[in-house]
C-alpha positions as CSV (number, residue, x, y, z in Angstrom):
1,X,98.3,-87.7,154.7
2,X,100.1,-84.3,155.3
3,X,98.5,-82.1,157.4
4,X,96.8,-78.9,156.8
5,X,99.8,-76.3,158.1
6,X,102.2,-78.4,155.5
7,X,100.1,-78.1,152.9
8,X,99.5,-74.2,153.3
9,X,103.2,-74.2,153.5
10,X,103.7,-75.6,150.8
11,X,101.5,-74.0,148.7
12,X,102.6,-70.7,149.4
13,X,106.4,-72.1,148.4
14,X,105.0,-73.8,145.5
15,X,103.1,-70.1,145.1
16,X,100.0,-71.9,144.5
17,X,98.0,-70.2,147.4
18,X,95.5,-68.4,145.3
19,X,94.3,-71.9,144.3
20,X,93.2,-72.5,147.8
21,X,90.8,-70.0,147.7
22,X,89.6,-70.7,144.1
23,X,88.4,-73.9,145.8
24,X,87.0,-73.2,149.0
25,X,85.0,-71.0,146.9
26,X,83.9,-73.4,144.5
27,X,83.0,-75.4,147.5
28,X,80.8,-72.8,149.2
29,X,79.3,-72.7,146.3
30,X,78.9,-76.4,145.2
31,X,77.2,-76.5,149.2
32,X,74.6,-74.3,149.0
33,X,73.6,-75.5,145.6
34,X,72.8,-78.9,147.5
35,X,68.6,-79.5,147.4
36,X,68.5,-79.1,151.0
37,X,70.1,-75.9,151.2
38,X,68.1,-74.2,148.1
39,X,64.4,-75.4,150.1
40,X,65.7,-73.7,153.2
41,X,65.8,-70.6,151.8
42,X,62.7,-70.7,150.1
43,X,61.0,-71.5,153.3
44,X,62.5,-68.2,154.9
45,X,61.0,-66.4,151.3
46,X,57.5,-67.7,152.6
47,X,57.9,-66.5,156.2
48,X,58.9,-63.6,154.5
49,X,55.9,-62.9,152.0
50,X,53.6,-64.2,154.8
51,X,54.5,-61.7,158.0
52,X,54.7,-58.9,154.6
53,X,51.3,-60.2,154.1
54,X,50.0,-59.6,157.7
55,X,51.9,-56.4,158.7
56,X,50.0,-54.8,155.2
57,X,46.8,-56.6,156.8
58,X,46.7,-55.2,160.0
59,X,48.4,-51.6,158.6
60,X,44.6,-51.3,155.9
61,X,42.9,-52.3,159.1
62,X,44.1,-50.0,161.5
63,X,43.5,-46.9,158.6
64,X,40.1,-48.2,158.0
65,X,39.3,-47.9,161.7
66,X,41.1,-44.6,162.2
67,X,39.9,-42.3,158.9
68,X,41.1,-39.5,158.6
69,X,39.3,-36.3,159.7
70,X,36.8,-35.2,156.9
71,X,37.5,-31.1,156.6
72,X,34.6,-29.7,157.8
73,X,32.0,-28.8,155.1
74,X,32.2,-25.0,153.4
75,X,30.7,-22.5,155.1
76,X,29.6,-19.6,152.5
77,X,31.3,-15.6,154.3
78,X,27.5,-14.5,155.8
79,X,27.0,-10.9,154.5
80,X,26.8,-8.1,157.4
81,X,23.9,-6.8,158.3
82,X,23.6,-3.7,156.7
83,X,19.9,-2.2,157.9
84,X,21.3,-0.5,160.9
85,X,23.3,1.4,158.3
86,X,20.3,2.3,156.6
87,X,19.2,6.2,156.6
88,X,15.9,7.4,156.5
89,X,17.0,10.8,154.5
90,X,13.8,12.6,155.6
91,X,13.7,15.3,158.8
92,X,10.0,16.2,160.5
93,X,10.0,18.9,162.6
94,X,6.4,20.4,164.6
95,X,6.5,22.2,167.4
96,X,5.1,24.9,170.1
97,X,6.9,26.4,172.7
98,X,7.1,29.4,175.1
99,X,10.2,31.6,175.6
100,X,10.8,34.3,178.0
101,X,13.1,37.7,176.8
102,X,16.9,38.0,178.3
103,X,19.1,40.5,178.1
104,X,20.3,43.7,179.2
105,X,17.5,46.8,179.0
106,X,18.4,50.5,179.0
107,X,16.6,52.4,182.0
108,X,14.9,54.7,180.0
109,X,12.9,51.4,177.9
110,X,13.3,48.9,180.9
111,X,11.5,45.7,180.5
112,X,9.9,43.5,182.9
113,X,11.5,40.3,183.0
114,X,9.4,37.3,183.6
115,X,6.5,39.0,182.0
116,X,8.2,40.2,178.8
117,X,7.7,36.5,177.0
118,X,7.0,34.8,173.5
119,X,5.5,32.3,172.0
120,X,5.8,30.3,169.3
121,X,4.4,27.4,167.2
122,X,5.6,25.8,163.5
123,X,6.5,22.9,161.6
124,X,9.6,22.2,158.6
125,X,11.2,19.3,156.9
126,X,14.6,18.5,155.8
127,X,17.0,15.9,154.5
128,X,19.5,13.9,156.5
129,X,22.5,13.6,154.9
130,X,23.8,10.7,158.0
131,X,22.0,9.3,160.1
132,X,23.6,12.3,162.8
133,X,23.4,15.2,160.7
134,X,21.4,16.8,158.2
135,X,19.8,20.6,157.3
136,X,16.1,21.5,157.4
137,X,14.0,24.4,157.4
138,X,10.8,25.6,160.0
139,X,7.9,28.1,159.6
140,X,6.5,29.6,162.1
141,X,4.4,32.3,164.2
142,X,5.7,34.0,166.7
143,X,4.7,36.7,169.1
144,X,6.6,38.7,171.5
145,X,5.9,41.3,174.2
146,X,7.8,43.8,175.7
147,X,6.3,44.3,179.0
148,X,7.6,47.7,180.0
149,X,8.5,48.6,183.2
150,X,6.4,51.9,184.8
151,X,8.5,55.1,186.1
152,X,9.5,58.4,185.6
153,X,12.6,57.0,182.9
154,X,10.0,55.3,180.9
155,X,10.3,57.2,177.5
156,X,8.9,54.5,175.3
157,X,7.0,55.1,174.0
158,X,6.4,58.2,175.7
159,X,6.4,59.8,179.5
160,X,3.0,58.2,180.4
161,X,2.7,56.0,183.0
162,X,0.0,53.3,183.1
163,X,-0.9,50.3,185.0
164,X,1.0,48.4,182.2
165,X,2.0,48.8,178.9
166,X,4.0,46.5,176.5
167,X,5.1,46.5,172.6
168,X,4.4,43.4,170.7
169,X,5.2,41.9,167.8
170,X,3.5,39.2,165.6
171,X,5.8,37.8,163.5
172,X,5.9,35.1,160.2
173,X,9.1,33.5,160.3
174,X,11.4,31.0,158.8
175,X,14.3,29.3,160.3
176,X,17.3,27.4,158.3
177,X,19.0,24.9,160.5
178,X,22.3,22.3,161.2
179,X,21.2,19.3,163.0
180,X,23.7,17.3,164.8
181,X,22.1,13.7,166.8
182,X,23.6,12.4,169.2
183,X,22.0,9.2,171.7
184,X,19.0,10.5,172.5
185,X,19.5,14.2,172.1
186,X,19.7,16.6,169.0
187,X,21.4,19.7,168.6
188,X,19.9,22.6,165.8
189,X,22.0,25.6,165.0
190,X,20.7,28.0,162.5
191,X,19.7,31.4,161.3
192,X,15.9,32.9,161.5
193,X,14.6,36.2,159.8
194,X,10.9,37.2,161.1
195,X,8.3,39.4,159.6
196,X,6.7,41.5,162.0
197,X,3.5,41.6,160.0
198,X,1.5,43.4,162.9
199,X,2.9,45.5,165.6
200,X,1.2,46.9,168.4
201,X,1.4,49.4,171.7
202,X,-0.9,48.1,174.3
203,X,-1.4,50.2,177.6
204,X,-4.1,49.1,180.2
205,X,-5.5,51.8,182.8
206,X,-7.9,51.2,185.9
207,X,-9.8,54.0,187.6
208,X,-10.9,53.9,191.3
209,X,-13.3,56.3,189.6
210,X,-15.4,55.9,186.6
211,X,-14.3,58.0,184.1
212,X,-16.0,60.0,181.7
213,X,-17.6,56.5,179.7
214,X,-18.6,55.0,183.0
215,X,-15.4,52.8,182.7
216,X,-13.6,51.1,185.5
217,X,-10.7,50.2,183.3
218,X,-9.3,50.7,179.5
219,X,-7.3,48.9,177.3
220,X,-5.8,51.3,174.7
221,X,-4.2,50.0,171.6
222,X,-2.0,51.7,168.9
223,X,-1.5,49.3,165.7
224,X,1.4,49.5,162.9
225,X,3.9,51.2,164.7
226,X,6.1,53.1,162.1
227,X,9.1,53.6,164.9
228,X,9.7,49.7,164.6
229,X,11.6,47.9,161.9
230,X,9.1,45.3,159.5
231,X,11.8,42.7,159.9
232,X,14.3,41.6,162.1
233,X,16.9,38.0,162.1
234,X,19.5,36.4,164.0
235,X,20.6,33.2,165.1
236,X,18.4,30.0,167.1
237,X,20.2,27.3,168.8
238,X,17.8,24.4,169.9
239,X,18.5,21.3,172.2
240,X,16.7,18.9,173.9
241,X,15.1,15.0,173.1
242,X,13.4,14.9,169.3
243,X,10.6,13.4,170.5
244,X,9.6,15.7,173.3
245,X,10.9,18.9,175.3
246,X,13.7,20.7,174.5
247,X,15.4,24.3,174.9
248,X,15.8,27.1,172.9
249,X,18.1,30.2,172.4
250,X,17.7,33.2,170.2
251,X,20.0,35.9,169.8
252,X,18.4,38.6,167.6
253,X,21.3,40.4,165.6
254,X,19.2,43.6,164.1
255,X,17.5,46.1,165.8
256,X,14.1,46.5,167.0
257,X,13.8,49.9,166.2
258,X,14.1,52.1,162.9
259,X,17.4,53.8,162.3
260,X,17.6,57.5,163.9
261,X,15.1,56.2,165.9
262,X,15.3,58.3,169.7
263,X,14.7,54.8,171.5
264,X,16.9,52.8,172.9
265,X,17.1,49.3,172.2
266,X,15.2,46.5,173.7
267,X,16.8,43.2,175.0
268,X,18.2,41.1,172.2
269,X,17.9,37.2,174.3
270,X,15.0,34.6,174.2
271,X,15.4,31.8,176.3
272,X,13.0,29.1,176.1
273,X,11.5,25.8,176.0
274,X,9.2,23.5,173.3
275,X,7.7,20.5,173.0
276,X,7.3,18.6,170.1
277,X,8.8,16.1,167.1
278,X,12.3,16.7,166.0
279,X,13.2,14.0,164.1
């Protein structure tokens, strides 16, 4: 029998090689269509479906015990609370106070300061536009003396010299106003015109003697003094807590007195303080 290198050789002299291969090919073939060979493969199918099986198994069972998060349930946007916005659109105002007159004085009409005061006491209403600013409008009364000082300048209202002697004024009034709020403080700027409905010169006289009525003292008083002008207006500032004290300012821009009038003018200040609601 000749042996395998011979028969290679002479195949590939006999150019027959390619029929080598055609057969171990067909044998390879012919082998693993043998029984044996076909039922070892189907027993590695088995092992196949069967550790498929379990990894899919174990896979459902680790998901089942690990869910995934549920998203967390919907929450509706809350709506802002609006009430702090809220404005109550309506201003009170009542009041009483008492001021004292500021200001420069000529010599010849000088005032006592200190003495030379007003009062005053009213009420309004008004609308706030924010809850920090709004308009409004007071009524009042209002009285103010000119205590005048006693010596030989003194020519108001004439030379006479007395134990004292003021001018006063009784006055309706009405008063438009800007309130600005801030914290717990308010701020009022505004413009007042007065009616001096009743006007007066008082003068008060003691006697170390009685005089000729058996009098120790007399009060003398002139009404409706023509040399004084019915109205007069200017401007009020007003600060101070809205439910309680505050202060005052009033700057009176007309005059006192008539035009052509041979007096000089009295002090134009009023500084002050009131209590009552501003709100």
């Amino acid at each position: 029998m000749p042996e395998e290198g011979e028969v290679c050789t002479k195949m590939a002299k006999n150019g027959s090689f390619g029929n080598v291969w055609q057969s171990y090919v067909l044998a390879f073939t012919n082998y693993f269509s043998k029984p044996y060979i076909c039922s070892h493969i189907t027993q590695l199918m088995k092992i196949k479906y069967s550790v498929t099986a379990v990894l899919m198994a174990t896979t459902i069972s680790l998901i089942a015990q690990n869910p995934a998060p549920t998203p967390a349930p919907f929450k509706p946007v809350s709506i802002p609370d609006t009430s702090s916005y809220n404005v109550d659109h309506k201003m009170k105002d009542a009041f009483i106070g008492l001021g004292f007159v500021m200001g420069p004085s000529d010599f010849r009409a000088k005032v006592r300061y200190g003495t030379s005061r007003e009062f005053i006491i009213g009420a309004g209403f008004g609308y706030k536009f924010v809850k920090w600013n709004g308009i409004g409008i007071d009524i009042y009364y209002k009285s103010t003396g000119y205590f005048l000082t006693q010596d030989s300048n003194k020519i108001l209202p004439n030379t006479i010299q007395h134990n004292s002697e003021k001018i006063s004024l009784d006055n309706f009034g009405g008063l438009v106003f800007d309130r600005f709020t801030f914290g717990k403080l308010f701020f009022d700027g505004g413009f007042y015109y007065d009616w001096a409905f009743y006007t007066k010169h008082i003068a008060w006289d003691n006697y170390t003697v009685a005089n000729g009525s058996g009098g120790s003292s007399t009060k003398a008083i002139d009404r409706q003094l023509v040399f004084l002008n019915p109205s007069n207006y200017g401007l009020m500032f007003r600060l101070g807590n809205p439910n309680g004290a505050s202060f005052y300012f009033n700057y009176r821009m007309s005059n006192v007195f008539k035009s052509g009038s041979i007096y000089p003018e009295l002090p134009p200040y009023v500084i002050g303080i009131t209590i009552g609601l501003h709100s």
